[in-house]
C-alpha positions as CSV (number, residue, x, y, z in Angstrom):
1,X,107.8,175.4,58.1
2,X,109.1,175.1,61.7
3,X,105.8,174.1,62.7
4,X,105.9,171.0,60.5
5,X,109.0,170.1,61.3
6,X,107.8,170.0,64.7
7,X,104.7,168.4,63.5
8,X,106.9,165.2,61.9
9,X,109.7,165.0,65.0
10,X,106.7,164.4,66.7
11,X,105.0,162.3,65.4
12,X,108.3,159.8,64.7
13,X,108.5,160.0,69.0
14,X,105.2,158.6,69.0
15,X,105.5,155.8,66.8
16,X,108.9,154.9,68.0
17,X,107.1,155.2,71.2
18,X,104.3,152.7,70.3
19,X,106.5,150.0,68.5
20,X,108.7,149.8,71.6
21,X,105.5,149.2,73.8
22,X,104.0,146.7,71.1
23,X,107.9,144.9,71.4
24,X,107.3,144.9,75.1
25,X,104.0,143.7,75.8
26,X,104.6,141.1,72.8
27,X,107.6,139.7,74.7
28,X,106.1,139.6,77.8
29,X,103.9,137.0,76.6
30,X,105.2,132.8,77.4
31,X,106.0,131.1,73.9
32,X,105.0,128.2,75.3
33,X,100.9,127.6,76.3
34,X,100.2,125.7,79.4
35,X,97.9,123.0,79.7
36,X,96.1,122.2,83.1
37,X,95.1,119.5,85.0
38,X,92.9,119.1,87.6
39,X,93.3,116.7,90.9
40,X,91.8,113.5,91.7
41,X,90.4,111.0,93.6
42,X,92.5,107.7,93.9
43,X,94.0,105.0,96.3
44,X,97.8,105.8,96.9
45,X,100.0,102.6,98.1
46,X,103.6,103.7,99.2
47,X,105.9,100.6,98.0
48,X,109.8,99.9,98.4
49,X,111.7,97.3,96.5
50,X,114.1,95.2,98.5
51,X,116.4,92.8,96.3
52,X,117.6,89.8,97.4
53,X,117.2,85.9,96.0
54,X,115.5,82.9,96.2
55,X,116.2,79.9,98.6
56,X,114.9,77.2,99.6
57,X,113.4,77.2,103.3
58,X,115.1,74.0,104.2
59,X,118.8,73.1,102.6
60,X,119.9,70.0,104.5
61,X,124.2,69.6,104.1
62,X,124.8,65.7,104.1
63,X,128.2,64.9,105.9
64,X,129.6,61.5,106.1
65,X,130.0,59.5,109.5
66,X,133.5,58.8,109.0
67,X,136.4,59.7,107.2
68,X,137.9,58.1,104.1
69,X,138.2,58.8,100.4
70,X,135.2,58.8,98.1
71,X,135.0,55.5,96.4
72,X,131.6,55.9,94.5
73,X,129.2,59.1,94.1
74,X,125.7,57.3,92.8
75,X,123.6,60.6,92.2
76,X,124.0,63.9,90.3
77,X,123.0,67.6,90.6
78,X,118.9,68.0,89.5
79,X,118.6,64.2,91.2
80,X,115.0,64.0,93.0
81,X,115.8,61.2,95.7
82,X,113.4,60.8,98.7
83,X,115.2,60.0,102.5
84,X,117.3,57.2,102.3
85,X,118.3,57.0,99.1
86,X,122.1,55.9,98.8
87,X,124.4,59.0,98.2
88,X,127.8,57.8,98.0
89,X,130.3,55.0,99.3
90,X,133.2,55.7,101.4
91,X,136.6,53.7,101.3
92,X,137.8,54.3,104.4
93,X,141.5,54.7,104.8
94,X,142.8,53.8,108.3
95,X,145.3,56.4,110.3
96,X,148.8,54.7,110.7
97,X,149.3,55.9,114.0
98,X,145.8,55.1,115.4
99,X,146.2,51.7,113.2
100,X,149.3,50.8,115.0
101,X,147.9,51.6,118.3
102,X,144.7,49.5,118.3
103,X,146.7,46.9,116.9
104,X,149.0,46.9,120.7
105,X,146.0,47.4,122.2
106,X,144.9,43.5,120.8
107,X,147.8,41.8,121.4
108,X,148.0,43.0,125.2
109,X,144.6,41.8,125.2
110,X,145.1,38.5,124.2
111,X,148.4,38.5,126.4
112,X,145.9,39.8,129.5
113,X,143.3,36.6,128.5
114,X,146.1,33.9,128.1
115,X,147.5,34.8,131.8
116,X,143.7,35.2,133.3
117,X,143.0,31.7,131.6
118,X,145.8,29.6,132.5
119,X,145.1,31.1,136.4
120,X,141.4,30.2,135.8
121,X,142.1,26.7,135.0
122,X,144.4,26.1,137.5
123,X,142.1,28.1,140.5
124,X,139.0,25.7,138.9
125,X,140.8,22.1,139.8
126,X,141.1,23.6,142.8
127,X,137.8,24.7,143.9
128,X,136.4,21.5,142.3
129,X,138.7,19.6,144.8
130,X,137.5,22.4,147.7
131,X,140.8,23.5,148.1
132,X,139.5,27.3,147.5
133,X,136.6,29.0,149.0
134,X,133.4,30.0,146.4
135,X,134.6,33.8,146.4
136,X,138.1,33.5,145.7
137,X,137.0,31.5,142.4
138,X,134.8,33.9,141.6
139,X,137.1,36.6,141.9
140,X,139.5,34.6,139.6
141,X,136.8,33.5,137.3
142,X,135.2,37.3,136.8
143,X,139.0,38.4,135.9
144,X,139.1,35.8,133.2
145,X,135.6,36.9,131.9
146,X,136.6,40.5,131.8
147,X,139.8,39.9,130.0
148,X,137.7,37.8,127.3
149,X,136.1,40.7,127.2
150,X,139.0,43.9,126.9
151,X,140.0,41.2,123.7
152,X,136.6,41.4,122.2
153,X,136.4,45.1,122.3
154,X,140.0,45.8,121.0
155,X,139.7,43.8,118.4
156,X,135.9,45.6,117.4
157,X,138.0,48.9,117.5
158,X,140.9,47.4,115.2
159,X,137.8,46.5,112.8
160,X,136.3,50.2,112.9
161,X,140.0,51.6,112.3
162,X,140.3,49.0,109.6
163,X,136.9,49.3,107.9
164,X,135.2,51.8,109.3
165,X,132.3,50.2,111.3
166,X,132.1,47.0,112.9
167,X,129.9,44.3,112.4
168,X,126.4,44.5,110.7
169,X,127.0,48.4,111.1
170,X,129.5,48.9,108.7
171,X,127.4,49.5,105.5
172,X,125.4,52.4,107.5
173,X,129.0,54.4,108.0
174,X,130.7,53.4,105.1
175,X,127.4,54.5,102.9
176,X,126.3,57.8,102.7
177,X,122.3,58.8,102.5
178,X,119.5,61.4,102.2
179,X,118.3,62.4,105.1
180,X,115.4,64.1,104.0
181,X,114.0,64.0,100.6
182,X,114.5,66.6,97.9
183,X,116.7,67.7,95.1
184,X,120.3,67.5,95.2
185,X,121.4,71.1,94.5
186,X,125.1,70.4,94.8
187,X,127.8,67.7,94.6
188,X,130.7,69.5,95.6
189,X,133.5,66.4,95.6
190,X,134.6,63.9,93.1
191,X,135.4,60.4,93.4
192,X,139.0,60.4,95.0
193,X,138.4,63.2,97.6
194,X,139.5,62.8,100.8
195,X,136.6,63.6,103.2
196,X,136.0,64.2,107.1
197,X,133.3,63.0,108.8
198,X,131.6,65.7,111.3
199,X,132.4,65.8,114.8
200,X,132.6,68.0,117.9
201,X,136.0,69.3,116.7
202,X,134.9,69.7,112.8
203,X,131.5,70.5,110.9
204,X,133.1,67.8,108.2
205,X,133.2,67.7,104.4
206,X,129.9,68.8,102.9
207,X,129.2,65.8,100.3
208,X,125.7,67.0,98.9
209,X,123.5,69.7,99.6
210,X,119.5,68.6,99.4
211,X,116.7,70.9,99.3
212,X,112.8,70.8,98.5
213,X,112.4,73.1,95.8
214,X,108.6,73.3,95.9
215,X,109.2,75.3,99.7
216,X,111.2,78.5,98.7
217,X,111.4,82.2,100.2
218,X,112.9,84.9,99.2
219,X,115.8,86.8,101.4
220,X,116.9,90.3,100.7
221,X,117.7,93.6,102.2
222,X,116.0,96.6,103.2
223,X,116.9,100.0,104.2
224,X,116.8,101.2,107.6
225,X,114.5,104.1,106.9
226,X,111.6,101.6,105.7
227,X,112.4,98.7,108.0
228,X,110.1,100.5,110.6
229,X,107.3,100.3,108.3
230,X,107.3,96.7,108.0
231,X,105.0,94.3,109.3
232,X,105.3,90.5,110.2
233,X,102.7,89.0,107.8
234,X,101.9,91.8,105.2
235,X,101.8,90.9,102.0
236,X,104.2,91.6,99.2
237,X,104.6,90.6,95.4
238,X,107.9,89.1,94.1
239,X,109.4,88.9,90.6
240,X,112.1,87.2,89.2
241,X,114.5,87.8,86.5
242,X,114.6,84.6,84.9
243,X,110.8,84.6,84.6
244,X,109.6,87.8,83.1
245,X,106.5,89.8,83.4
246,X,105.5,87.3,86.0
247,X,104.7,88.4,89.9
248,X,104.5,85.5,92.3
249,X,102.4,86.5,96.1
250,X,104.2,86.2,98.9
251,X,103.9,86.8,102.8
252,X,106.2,88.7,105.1
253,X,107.7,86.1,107.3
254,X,110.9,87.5,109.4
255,X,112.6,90.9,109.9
256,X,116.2,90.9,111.4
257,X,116.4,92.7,114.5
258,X,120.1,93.3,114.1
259,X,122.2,95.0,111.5
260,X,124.6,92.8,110.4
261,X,128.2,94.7,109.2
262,X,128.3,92.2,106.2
263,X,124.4,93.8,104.8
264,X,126.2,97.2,105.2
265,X,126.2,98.7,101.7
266,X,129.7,100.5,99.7
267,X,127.3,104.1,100.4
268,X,127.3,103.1,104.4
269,X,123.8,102.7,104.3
270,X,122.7,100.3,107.2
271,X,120.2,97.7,105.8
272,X,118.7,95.1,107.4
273,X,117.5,91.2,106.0
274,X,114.1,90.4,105.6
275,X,112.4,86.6,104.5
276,X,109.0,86.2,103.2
277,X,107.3,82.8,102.2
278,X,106.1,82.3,98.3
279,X,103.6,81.2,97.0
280,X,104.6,79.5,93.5
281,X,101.9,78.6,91.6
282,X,101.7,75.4,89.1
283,X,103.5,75.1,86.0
284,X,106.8,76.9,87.2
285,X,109.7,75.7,89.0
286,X,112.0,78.2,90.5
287,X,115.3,77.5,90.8
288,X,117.5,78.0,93.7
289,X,119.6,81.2,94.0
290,X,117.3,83.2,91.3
291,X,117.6,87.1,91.4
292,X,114.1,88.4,92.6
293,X,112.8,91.7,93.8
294,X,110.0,92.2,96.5
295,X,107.6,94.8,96.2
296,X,106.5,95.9,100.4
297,X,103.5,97.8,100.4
298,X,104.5,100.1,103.3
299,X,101.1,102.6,103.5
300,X,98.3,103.1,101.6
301,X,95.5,105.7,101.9
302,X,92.1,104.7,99.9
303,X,90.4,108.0,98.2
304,X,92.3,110.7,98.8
305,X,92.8,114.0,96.5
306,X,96.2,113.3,94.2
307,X,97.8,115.2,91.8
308,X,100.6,114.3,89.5
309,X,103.9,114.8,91.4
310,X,105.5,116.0,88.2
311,X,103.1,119.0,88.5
312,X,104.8,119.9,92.1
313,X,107.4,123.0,92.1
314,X,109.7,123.7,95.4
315,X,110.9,126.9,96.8
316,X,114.6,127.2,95.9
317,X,115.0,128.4,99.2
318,X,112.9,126.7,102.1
319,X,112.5,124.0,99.6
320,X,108.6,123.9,100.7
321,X,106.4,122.0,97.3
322,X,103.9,124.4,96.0
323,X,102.0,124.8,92.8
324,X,101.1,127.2,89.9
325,X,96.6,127.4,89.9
326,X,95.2,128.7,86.9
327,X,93.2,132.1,87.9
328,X,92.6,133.2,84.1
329,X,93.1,132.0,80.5
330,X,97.2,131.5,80.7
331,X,97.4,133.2,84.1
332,X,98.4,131.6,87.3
333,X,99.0,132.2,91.1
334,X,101.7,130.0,93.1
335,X,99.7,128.4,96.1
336,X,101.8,126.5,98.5
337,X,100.4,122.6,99.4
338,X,101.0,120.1,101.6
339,X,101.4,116.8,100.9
340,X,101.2,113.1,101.7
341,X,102.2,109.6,100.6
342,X,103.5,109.1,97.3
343,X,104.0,105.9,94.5
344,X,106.2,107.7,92.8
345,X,104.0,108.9,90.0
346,X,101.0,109.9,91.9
347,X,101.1,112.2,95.5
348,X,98.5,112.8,98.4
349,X,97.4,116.1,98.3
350,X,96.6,117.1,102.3
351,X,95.9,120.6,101.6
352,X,96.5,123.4,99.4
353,X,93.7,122.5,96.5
354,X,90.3,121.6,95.7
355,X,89.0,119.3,92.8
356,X,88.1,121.9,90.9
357,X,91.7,123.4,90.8
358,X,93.3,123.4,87.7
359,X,97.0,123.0,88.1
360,X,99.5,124.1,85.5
361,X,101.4,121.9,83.7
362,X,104.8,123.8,84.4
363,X,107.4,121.3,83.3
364,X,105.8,120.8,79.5
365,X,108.1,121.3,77.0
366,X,107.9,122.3,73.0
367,X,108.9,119.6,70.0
368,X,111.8,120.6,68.5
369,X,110.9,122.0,64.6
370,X,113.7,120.8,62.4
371,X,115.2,123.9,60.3
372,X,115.3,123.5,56.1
């Protein structure tokens, strides 16, 4: 009987035996089966985005020629006018102080030419009857002339005080124009507004702002790790947010060789401003001032092996990138790569694998089953 007891202890350590290595080995095993993928041949471009906007290449401020108070504005923001073209009328509005002065400054003038005329008339009997030599009436007659003259010009500058210009020339100060030709992009006063007119002392009182809208660039930032990588002349796409799935070419024309403090951004990163001509094509008109972005190709490397940079792992430690490579049916080795340039989906693979590698997929991840 004993030995049968044995016998049965036995065999119940066996089985439990066997059940816990059939628990083991069966846990051992992934839930989840791993696909593969193998690398590839491709062309990888390394791009950053800079964002900026759009502006026109030449925006010409229009100031007046003289100060007064906006009598007429003849044009209005969208206007097309071509160089020339009659902005605004001034009504000029004379300074008291400088009014009263020129205003002394005629009548001693006309005192001056009353005094030189009555000596000149009474020199002139005198020479006629060769009292006085030719030079002395000379003398006497040139002071008369030159007081006739001191009248002529005080009474011009009472005129420009007065009116603003004087003579023929008054309509060209007293009427503002386009200097070049374009669209009018602002208007920035009102009929009433005093204004200044621009001088060595003052930039004066902005009246309209013209532009040729059919010669824009963009102008935005970039950071000062990629600024190195840019090159006068390369070429670049630009998009806009007012005109969707739409990319317009566009040619590097101007990197800043100075950091400006006021490009600086809230994070402290230094950034530096960059212009590139566009090309915009018929049938669109770009407004100035549009958001855009600028895609800078900044390498690119034509057939080189690529994986998938999702497929890329990294040593929690060193950090190094390295990859899982199939070696038998759901069994894989790590093998540490190096790589290259990236788009952001696709990275250079220097070394590390072949294109018969088949790289696991490690990141993949199970649909959820919903429970009834």
């Amino acid at each position: 009987m004993k030995i049968v007891k044995y016998l049965g202890i036995g065999a119940l350590i066996v089985g439990v035996l066997f059940a816990a290595a059939y628990f083991v080995k069966s846990n051992s095993k992934s839930p989840i089966t791993y696909k593969t993928e193998q690398p590839f041949k491709m062309t990888i471009e390394e791009k950053s985005v800079a964002t900026g906007k759009v502006i026109p290449e030449d925006e010409v401020a229009i100031k007046p020629q003289i100060s007064g108070i906006i009598g007429e504005i003849l044009v209005e923001e969208g206007d097309e006018l071509q160089a020339g073209d009659l902005i605004a009328k001034i009504t000029v509005v004379p300074n008291e102080q400088a009014l009263n002065t020129a205003k002394g400054r005629v009548s001693n003038a006309e005192i001056s030419l009353r005094n030189a005329k009555i000596e000149y008339n009474r020199n002139k009997e005198l020479f006629d009857k060769g009292v006085i030599s030719a030079q002395e009436f000379n003398n006497i007659e040139l002071t008369y002339n030159q007081a006739k003259q001191e009248l002529a010009n005080a009474q011009s500058d009472l005129q420009i005080i007065r009116e603003g210009s004087a003579g023929g020339s008054r309509t060209a100060n007293t009427n503002v124009k386009a200097t070049i030709s374009g669209t009018v992009l602002e208007i920035p006063v009102k009929i009433g507004d005093q204004v200044i007119e621009s001088n060595n002392f003052n930039d004066g009182t902005t009246i309209a702002s013209i532009a040729d809208l059919s010669k824009m660039i963009f102008e935005g930032l970039v950071d000062e790790a990629e600024v190195g990588k840019l090159e006068v002349g390369s070429p670049l796409k630009i998009s806009f947010g007012a005109i969707p799935n739409k990319e317009f070419d566009g040619t590097l024309k101007f990197v800043a060789p100075k950091w400006n403090e006021e490009e600086e951004t809230a994070s402290g990163v230094i950034q530096f401003r960059i212009e590139a001509d566009i090309l915009i094509e018929d049938g669109y008109f770009i407004r100035a001032g549009y958001s855009a972005n600028a895609a800078l190709v900044l390498d690119k490397k034509e057939n080189v092996l690529a994986i998938k940079e999702a497929l890329l792992q990294f040593d929690k430690e060193t950090e190094e990138p390295y990859v899982e490579v199939q070696t038998g049916e759901q069994e894989f080795e790590r093998r540490e790569v190096e790589t290259g340039i990236s788009d952001g989906i696709n990275i250079e693979i220097i070394s590390g694998l072949s294109e018969n590698d088949r790289v696991k997929v490690w990141n993949k991840t199970e649909p959820l089953k919903n429970n009834k």
